[in-house]
Backbone bond lengths (Angstrom), bond angles and torsions (degrees), N, CA, C in turn:
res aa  C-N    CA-C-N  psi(-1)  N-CA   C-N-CA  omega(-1)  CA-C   N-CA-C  phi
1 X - - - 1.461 - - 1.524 111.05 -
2 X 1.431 119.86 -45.49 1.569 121.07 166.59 1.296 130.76 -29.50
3 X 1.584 93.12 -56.85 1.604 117.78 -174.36 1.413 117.32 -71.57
4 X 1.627 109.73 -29.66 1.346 129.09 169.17 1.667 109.59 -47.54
5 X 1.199 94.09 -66.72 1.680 130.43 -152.83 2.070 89.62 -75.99
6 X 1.479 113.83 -21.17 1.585 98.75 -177.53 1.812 104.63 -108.26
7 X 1.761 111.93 -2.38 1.072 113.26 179.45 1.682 104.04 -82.58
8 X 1.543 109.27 -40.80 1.565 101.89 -155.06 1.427 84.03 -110.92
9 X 1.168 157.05 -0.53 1.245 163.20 -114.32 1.586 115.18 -7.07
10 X 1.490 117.77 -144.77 1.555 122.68 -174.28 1.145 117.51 -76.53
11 X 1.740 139.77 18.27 1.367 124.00 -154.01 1.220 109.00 -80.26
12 X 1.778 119.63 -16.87 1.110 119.85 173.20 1.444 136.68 -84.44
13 X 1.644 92.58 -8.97 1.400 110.14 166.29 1.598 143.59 -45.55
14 X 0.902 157.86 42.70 2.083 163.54 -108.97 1.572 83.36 -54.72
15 X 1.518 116.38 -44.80 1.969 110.82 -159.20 1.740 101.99 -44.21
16 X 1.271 99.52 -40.03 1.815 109.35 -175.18 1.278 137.64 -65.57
17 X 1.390 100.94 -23.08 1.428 109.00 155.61 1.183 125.51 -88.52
18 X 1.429 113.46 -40.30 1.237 104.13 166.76 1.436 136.03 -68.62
19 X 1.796 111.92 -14.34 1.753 91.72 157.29 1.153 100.75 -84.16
20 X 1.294 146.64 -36.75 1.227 139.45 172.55 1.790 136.81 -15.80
21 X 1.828 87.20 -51.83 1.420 111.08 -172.96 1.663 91.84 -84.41
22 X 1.227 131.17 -39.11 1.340 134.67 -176.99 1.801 134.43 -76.07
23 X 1.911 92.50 12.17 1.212 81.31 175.56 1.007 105.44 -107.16
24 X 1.598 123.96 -177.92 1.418 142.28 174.04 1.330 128.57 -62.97
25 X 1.054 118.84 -34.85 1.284 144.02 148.13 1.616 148.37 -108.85
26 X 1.384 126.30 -178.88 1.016 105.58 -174.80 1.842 98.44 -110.78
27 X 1.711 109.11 -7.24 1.378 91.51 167.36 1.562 110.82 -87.85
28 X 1.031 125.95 -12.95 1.089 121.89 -151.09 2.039 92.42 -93.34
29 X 1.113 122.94 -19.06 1.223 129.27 154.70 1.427 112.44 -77.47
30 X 0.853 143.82 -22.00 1.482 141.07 149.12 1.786 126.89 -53.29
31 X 1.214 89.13 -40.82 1.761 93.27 179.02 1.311 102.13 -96.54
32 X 1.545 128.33 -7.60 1.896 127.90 157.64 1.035 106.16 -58.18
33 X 1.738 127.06 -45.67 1.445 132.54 -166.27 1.757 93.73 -63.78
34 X 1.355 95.73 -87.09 1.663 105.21 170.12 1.895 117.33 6.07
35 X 1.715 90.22 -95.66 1.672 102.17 163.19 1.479 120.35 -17.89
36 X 1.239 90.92 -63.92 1.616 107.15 -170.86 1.651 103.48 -34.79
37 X 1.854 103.20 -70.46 1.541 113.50 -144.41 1.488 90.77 -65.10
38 X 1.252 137.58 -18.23 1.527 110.58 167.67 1.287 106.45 -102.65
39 X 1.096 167.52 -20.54 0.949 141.65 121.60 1.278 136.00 30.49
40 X 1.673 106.00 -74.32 1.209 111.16 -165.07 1.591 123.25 -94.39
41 X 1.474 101.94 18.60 1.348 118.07 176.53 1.298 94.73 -80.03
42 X 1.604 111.81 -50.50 1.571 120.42 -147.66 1.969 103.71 -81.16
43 X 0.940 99.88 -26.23 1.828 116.05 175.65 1.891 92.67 -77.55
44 X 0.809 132.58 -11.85 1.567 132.18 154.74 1.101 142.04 -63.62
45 X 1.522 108.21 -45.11 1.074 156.70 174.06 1.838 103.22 -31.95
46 X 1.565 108.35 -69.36 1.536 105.41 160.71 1.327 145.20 -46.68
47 X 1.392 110.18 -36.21 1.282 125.15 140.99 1.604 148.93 1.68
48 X 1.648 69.57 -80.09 1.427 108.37 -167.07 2.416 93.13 -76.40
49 X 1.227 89.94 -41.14 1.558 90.68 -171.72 1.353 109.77 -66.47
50 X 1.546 112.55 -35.20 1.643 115.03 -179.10 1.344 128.76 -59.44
51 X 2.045 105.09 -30.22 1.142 100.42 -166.90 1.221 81.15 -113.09
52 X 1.394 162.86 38.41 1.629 160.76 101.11 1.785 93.99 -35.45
53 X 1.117 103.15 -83.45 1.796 112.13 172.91 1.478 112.83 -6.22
54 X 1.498 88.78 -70.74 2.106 85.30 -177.73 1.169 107.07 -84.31
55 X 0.996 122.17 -22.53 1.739 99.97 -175.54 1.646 117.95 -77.53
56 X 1.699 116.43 5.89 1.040 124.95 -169.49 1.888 98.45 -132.14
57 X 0.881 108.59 4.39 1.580 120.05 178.73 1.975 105.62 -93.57
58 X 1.543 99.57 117.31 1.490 115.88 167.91 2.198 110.85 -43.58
59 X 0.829 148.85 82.80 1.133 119.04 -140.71 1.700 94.24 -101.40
60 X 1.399 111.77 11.20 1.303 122.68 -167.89 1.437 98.77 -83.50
61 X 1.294 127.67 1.10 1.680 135.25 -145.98 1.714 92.18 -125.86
62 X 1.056 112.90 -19.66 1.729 125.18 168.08 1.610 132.50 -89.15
63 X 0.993 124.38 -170.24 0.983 132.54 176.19 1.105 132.32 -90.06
64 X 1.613 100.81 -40.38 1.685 115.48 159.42 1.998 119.61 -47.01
65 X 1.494 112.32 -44.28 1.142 114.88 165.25 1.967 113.66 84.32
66 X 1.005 123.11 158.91 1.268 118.75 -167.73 1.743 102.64 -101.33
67 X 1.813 103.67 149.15 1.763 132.32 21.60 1.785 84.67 -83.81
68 X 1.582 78.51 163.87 1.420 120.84 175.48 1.638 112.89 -59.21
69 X 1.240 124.97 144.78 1.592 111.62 -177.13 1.896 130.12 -54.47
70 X 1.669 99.00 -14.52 1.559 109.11 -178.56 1.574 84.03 -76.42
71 X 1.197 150.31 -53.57 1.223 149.29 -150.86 1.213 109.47 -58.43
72 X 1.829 98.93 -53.11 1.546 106.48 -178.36 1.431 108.91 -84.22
73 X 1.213 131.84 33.63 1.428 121.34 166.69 1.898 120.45 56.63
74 X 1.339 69.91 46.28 1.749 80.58 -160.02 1.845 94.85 -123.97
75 X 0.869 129.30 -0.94 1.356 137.91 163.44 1.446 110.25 -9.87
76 X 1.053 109.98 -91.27 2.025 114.77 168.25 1.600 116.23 -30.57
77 X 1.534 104.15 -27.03 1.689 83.12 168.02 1.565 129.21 -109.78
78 X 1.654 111.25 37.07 0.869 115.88 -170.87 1.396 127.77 -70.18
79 X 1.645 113.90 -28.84 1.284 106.54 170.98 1.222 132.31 -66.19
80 X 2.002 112.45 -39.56 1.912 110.12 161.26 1.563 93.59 -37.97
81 X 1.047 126.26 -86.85 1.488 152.53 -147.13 1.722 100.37 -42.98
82 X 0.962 115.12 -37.50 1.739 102.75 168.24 0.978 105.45 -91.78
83 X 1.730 158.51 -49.87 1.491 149.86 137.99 1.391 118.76 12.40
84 X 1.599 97.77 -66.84 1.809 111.09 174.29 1.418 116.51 -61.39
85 X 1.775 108.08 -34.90 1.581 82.75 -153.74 1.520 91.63 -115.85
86 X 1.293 122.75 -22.45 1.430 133.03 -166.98 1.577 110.94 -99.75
87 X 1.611 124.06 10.92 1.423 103.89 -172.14 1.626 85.80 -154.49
88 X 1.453 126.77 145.58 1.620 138.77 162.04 1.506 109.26 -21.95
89 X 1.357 116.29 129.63 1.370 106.50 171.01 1.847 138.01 -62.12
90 X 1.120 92.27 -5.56 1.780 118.00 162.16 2.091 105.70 -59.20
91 X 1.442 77.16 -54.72 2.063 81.98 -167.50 1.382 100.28 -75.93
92 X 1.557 111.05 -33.21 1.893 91.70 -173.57 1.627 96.53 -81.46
93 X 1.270 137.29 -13.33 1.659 105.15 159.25 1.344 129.13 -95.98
94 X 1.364 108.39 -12.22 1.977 96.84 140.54 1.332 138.85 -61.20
95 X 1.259 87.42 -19.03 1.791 101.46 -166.56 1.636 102.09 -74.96
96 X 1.265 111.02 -60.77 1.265 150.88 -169.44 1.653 90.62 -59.11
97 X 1.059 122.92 -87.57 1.678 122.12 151.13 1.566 124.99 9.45
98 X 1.536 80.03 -79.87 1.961 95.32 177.41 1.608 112.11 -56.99
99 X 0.966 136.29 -40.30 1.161 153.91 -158.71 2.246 90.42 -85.46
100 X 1.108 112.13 -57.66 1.249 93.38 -170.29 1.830 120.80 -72.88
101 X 1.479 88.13 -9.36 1.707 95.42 174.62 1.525 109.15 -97.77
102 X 1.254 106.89 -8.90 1.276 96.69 173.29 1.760 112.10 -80.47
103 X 1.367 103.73 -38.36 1.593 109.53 177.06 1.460 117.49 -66.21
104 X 1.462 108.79 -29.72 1.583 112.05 162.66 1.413 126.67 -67.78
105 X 1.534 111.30 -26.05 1.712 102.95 166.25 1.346 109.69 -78.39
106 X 1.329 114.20 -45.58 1.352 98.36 -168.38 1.907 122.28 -85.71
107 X 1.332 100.28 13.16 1.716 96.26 158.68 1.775 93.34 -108.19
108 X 1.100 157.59 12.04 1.366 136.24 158.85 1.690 101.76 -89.91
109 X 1.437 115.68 -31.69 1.766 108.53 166.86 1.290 110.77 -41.91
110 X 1.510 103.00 -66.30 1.658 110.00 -176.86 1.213 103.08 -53.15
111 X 1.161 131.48 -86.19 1.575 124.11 -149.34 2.159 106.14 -47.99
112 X 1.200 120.01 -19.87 1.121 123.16 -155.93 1.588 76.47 -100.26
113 X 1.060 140.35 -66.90 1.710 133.58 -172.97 1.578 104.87 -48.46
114 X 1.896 133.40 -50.92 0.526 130.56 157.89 1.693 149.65 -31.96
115 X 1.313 79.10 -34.47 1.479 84.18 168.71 1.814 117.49 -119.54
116 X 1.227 91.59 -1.42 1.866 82.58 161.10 1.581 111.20 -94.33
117 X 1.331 122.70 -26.42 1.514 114.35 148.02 1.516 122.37 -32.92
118 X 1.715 122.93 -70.51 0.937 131.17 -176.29 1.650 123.30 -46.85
119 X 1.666 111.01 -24.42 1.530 113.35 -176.63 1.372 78.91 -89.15
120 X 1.633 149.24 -67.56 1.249 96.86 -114.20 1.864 91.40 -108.74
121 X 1.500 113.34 -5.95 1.586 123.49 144.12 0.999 130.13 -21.22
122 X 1.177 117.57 -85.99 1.343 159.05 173.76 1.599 135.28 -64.64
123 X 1.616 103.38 -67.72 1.094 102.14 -172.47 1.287 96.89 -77.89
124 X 1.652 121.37 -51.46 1.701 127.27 -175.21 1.176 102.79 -37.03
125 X 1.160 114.28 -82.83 1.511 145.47 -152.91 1.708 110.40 -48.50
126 X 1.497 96.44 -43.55 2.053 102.81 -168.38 1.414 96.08 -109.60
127 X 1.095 122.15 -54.57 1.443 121.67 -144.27 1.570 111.98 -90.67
128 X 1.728 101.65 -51.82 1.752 84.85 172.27 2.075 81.03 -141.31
129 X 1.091 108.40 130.13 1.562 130.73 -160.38 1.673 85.67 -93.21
130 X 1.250 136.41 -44.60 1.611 143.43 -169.67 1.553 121.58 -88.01
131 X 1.583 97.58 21.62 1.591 101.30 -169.36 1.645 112.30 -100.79
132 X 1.057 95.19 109.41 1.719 98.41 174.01 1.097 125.51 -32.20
133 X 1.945 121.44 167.88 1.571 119.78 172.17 1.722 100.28 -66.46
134 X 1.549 129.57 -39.41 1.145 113.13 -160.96 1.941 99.39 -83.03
135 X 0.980 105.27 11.80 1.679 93.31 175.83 1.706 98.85 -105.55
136 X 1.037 117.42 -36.13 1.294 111.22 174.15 1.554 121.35 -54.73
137 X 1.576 107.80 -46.35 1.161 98.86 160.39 1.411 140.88 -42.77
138 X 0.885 103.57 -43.32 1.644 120.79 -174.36 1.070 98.55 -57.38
139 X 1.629 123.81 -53.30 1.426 146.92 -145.71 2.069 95.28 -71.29
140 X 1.512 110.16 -35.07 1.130 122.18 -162.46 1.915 121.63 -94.41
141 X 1.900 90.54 -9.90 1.414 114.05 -176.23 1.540 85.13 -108.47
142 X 1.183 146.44 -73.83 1.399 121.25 172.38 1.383 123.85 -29.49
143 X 1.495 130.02 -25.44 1.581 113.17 177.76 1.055 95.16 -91.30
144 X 1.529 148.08 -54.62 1.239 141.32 -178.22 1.638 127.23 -43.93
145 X 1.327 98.35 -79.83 1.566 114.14 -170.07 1.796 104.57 -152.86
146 X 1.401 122.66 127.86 1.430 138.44 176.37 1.870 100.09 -67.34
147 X 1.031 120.43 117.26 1.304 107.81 176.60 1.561 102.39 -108.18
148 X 1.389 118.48 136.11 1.551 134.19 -172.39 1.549 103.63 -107.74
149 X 1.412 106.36 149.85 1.280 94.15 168.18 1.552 119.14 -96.51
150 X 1.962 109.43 -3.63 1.182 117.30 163.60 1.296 125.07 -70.67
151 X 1.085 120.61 23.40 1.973 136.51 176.60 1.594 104.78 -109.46
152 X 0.867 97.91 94.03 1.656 108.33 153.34 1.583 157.88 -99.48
153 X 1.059 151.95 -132.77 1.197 155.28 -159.06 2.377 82.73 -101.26
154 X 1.470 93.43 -90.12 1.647 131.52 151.52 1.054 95.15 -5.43
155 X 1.557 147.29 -55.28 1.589 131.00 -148.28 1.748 87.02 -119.52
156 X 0.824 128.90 -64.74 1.831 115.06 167.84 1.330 126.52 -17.89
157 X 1.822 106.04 -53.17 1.361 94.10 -166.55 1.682 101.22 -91.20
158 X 1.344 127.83 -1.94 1.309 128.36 163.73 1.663 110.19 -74.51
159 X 1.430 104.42 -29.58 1.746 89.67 -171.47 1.598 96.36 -85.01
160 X 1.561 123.79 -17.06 1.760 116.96 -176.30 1.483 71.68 -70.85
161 X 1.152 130.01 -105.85 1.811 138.59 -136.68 1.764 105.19 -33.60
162 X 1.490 126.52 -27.40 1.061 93.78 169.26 1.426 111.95 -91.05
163 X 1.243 113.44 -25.47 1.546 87.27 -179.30 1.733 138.60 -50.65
164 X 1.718 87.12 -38.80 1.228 109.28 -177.58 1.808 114.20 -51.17
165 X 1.931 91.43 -45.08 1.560 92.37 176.86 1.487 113.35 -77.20
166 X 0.899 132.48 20.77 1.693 125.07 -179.27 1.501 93.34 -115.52
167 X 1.061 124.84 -60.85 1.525 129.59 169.23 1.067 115.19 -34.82
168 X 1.365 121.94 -53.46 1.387 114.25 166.40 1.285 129.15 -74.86
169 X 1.114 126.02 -37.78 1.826 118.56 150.11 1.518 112.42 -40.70
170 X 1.155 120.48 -36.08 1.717 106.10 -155.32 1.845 92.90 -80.47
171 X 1.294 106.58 -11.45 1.865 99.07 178.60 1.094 93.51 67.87
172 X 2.000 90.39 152.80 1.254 95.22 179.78 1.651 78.39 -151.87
173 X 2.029 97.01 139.37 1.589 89.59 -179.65 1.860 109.55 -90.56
174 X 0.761 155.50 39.93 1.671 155.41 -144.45 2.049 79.66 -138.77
175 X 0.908 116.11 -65.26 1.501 137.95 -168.99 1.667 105.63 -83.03
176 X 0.940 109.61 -23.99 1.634 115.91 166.55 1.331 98.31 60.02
177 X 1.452 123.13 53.17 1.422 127.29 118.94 0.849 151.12 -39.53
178 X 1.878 149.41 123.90 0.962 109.44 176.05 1.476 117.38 -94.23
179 X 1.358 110.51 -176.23 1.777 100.76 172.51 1.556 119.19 -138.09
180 X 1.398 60.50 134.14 2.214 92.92 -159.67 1.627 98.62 -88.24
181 X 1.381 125.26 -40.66 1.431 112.55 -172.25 1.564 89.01 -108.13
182 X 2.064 98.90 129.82 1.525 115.04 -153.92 2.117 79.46 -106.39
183 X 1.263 124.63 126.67 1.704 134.08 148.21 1.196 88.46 -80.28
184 X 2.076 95.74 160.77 1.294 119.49 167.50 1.238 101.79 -85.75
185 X 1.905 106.06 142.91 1.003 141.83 168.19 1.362 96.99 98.31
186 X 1.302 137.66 28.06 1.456 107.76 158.61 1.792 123.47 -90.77
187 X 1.126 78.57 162.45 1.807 80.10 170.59 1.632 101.30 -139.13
188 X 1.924 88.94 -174.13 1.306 109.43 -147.19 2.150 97.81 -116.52
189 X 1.258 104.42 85.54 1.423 85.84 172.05 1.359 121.05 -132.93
190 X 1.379 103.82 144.65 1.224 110.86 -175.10 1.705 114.43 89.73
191 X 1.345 121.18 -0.85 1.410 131.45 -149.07 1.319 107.58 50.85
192 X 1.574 116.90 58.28 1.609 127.62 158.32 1.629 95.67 -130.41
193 X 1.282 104.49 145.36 1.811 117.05 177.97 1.642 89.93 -95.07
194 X 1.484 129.82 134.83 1.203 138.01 -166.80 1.361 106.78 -140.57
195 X 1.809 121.09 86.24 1.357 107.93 176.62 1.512 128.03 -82.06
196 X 1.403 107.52 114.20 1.664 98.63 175.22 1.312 107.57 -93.48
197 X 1.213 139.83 27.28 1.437 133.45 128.88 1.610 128.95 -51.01
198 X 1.676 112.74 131.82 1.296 98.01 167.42 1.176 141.48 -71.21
199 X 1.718 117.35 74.77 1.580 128.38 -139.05 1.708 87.57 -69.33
200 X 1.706 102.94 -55.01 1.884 97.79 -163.12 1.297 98.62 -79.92
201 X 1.143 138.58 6.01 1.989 118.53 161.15 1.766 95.17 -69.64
202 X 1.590 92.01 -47.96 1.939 89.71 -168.42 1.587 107.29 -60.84
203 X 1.447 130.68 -38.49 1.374 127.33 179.85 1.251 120.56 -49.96
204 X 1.351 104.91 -31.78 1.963 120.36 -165.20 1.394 84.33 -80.40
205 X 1.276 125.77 -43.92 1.524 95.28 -157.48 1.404 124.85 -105.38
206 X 1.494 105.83 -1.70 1.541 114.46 144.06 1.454 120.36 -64.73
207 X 0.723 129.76 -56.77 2.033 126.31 150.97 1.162 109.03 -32.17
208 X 1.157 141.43 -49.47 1.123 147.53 -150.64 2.534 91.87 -89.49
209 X 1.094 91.96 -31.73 1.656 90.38 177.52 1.621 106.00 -86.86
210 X 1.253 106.34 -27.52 1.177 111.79 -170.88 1.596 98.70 -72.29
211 X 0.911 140.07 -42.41 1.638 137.79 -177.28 1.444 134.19 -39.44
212 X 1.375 106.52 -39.40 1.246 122.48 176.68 1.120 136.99 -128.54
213 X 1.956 105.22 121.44 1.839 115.06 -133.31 1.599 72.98 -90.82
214 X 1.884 93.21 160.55 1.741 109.23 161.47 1.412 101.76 -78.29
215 X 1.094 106.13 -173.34 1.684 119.19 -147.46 1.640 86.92 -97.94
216 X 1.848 115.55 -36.73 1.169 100.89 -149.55 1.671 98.44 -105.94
217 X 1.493 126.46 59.92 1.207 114.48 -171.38 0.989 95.32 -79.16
218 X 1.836 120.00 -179.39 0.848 155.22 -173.32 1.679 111.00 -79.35
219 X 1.264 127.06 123.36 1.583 133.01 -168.30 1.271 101.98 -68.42
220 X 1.483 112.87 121.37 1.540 110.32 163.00 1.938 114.46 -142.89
221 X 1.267 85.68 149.05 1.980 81.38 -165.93 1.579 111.14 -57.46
222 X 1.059 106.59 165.21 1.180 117.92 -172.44 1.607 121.28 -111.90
223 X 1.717 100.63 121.76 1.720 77.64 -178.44 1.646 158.49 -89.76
224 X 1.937 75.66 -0.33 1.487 79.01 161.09 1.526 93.81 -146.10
225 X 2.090 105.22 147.66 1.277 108.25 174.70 1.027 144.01 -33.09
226 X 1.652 126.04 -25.18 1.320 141.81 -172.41 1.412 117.52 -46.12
227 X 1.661 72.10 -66.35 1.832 115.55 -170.05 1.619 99.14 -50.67
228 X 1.243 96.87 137.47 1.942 123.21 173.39 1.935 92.48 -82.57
229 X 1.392 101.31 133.58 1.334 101.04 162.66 1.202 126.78 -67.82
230 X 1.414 124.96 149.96 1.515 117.92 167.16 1.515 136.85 -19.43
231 X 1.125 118.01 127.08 1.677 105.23 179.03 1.474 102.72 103.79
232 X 1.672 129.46 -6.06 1.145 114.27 -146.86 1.593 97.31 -146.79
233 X 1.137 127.07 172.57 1.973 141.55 -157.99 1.405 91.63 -94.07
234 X 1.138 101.71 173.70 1.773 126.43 159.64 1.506 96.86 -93.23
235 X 1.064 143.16 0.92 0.857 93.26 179.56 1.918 137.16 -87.43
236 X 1.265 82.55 5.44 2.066 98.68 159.47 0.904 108.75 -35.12
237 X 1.961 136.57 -1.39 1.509 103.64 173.52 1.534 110.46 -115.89
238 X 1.517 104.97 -4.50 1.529 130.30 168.83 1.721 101.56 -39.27
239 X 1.484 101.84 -50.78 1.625 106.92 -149.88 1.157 107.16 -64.19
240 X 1.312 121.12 -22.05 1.813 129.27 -164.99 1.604 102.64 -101.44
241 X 1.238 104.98 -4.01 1.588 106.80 157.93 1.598 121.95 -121.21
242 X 0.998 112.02 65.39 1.498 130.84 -173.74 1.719 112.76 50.77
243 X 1.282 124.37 18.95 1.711 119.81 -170.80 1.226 99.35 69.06
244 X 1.247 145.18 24.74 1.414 139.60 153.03 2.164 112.20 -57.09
245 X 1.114 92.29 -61.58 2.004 108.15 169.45 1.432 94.30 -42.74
246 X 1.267 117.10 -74.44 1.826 129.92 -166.03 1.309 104.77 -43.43
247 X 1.657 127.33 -62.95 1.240 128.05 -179.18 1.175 119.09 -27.26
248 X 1.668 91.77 -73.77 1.724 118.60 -178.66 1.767 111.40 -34.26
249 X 1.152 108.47 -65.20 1.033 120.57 -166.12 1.901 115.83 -54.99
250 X 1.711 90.83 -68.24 1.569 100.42 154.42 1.408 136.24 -42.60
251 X 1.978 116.07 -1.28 0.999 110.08 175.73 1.640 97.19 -130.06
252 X 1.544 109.90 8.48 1.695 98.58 175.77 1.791 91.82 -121.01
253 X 1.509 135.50 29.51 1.456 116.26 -178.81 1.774 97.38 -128.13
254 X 0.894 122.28 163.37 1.328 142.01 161.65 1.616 120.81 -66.77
């Protein structure tokens, strides 16, 4: 994929158009390109040292224990795998950390470049040529994410806390968890609990129910003024700025 990606470079990439399409100019997208192509040698650079690292690391001197992870066909997980076994347990959960927020920005770029391509590509261009900016939008929040106005403050931080607590029951061995909530079909090898259930498809989408309160909950005080009670928008902070927030909102939610 490297060699791919340094022969033909990024054109196929969505991140590239979209800073592309997003700058101010057209030189100033020129010297992004520029920047970029060296750049991305040097953002390699770590890479390249990590998996030098293990492939030159005794691993018989660890915990992991021999053959070595190229042996075991385990190649792709070399970076957890030196984190865990080769660095303080402080750095492999920053490390480990950094790495999963980094993969989380850069699939919401894509999917968000992806699909503003697709409206004004696609849908503009072939399908209906007379479609406004505010229909495109819509067109671009349906491929992405449905936004409700029954999602609030209240249903977020209930759908993070459960996820978080199911995730953390289901263990995780990289992090040397154990795991307390058992899916069908796991087994036991090696004295590791190994779920081949799709535990985190099922986590996401209990979070994902958990998010959005009914209209008619149950009244409960609130603890700080800001906050919109249950059942109800942000937009309570619109009002103290002339209904400018409220408008907006009331004219970009479902």
């Amino acid at each position: 994929m490297l060699c791919v990606l340094q022969a033909l470079g990024g054109l196929s990439y969505q991140d590239l158009y979209q800073r592309i399409l997003s700058a101010a100019s057209s030189a100033q997208a020129q010297d992004t390109c520029f920047a970029a192509a060296g750049l991305v040698f040097i953002t390699g650079v770590p890479s390249v040292i990590i998996g030098a690292v293990a492939a030159s690391t005794d691993w018989n001197q660890t915990a992991y224990g021999l053959p070595a992870p190229f042996a075991r066909g385990e190649a792709g997980k070399v970076l957890p795998l030196a984190l865990q076994y080769l660095t303080p347990p402080w750095v492999s959960v920053v490390g480990i950390g950094a790495v999963a927020a980094a993969v989380m920005s850069s699939m919401d770029s894509v999917l968000l470049s992806s699909a503003s391509m697709f409206s004004h590509n696609i849908y503009k261009s072939t399908l209906r040529a007379q479609a406004s900016d505010r229909e495109c939008v819509w067109v671009i929040r349906l491929i992405c994410v449905l936004h409700c106005r029954c999602a609030n403050g209240y249903g977020a931080t209930a759908g993070y806390l459960v996820a978080v607590t199911l995730r953390l029951l289901s263990g995780e061995p990289l992090l040397r968890l154990p795991t307390v909530l058992l899916f069908p079909g796991w087994r036991e090898e090696g004295g590791v609990i190994r779920q081949y259930f799709p535990f985190r498809t099922l986590v996401m989408l209990v979070s994902l129910v958990c998010i959005p309160q009914p209209p008619a909950w149950p009244p409960w005080p609130s603890a700080v003024a800001c906050c919109p009670a249950p059942g109800t928008c942000w937009p309570h902070w619109g009002r103290r700025r002339g209904g400018r927030m409220e408008k907006l909102l009331a004219s970009t939610s479902c």
